[in-house]
N, C-alpha and C positions, 0 to 999 in steps of 0.2 A: 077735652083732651086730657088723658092722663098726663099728672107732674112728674119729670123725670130731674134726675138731679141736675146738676150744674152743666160738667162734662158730657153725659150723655145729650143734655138739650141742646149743646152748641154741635155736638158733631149732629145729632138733628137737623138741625138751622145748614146746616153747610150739605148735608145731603139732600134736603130741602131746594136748597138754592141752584146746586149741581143739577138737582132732576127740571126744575122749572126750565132752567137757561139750555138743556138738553131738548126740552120739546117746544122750545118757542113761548114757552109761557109767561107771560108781565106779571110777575107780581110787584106787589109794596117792597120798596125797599127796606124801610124801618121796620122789621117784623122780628120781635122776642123771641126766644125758646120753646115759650109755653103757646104761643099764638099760631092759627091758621095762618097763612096769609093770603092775603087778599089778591085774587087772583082772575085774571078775565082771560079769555080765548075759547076756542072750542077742543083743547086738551086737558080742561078742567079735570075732568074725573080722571085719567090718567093721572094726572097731580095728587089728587087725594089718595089713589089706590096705591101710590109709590109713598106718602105721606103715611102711610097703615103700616108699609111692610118697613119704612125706616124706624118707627114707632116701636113694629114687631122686634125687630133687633134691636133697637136701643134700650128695650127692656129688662130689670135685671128679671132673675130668674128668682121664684118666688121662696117664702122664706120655709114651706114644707118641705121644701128640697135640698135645703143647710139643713133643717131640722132631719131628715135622712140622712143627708151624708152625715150631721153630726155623731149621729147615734152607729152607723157603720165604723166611723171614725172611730169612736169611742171603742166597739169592739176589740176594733184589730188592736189600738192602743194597752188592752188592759190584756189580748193574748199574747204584748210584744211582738206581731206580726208587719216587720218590716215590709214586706213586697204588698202585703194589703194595704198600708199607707202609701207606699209607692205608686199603686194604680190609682189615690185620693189628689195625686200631688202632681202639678202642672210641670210638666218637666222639659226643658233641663231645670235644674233646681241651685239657685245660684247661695252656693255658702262657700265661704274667705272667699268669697271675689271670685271662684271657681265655679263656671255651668256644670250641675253635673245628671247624666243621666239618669237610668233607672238603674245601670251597676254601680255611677257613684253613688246613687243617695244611698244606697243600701250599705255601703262600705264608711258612709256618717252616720246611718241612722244610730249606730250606739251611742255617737258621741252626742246627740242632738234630741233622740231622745233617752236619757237616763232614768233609771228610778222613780226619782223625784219629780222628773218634770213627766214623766209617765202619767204616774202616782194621780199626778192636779189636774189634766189634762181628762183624765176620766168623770174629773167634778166640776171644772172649771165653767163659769155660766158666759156665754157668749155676748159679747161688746157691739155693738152697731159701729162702725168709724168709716166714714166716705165710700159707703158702698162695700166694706169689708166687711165682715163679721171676726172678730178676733179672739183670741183665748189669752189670758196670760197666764202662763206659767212660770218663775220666777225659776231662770233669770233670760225667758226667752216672752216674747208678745208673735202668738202662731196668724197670722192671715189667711183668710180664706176668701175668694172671691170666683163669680161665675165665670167660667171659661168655655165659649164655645156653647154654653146652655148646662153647664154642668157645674157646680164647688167645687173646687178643688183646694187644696194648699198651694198658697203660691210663693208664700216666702214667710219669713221668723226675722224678727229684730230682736238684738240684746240690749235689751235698753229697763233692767227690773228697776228703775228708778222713777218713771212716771206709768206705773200700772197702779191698778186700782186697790 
């Protein structure tokens, strides 16, 4: 069985547990993240093929596909093309504490992305962090994580004091 992280194994395990006790199936109580469990009835394979498809989704989305959107990313960034990062970025897009659509982010993008943090953002080498992939740009740390099967941007911390 492929290892999935932390969060995805336990929402596993609880999908897991939900599909068994849906078709009558016993499994072992005490069963890890990373483990089959041990399971008797005559809706075994039902269990396994629900076991595949919880698997299928809890998978993140593979890292040729950051390495695409990065480089898409990177385009619009260095044409200054707001509404192309727009359609990169899981929206609503929450900055000051604000959801904001795809008219708001466009009406922040000047201020969020500037010059400078344009500038880095085009060279910037991408971070591994719980499933995230991140960029730091000083004085913002950009996120990006799969949505729905897709990268997107999902939010920016200001926080240029613990970047690399």
């Amino acid at each position: 069985m492929k290892r999935l992280g932390l969060s995805a194994g336990l929402t596993l395990l609880q999908m897991l547990s939900g599909a068994a006790m849906a078709t009558g199936i016993d499994c072992a109580k005490d069963v890890s993240a990373f483990e089959k469990p041990t399971c008797v009835g005559p809706r075994r394979n039902q269990l396994d093929m629900r076991m595949a498809q919880a698997q299928a989704r809890a998978a993140p989305t593979s890292g040729t596909d950051f390495t695409r959107l990065l480089k898409d990313f990177r385009l619009a960034v260095y044409r200054n093309d707001g509404a192309a990062i727009a359609s990169m970025t899981r929206l609503p897009f929450l900055y000051e504490g604000i959801p904001r659509d795809r008219r708001g982010f466009l009406a922040i993008y000047p201020y969020l992305f500037d010059t400078g943090v344009r500038r880095c953002l085009t060279k910037a080498v991408p971070v591994a962090e719980d499933g995230a992939q991140v960029l730091f740009c000083r004085p913002y740390a950009f996120y990006f994580r799969p949505v729905n099967g897709a990268w997107r941007l999902v939010e920016f911390g200001a926080d240029g004091e613990d970047m690399p």
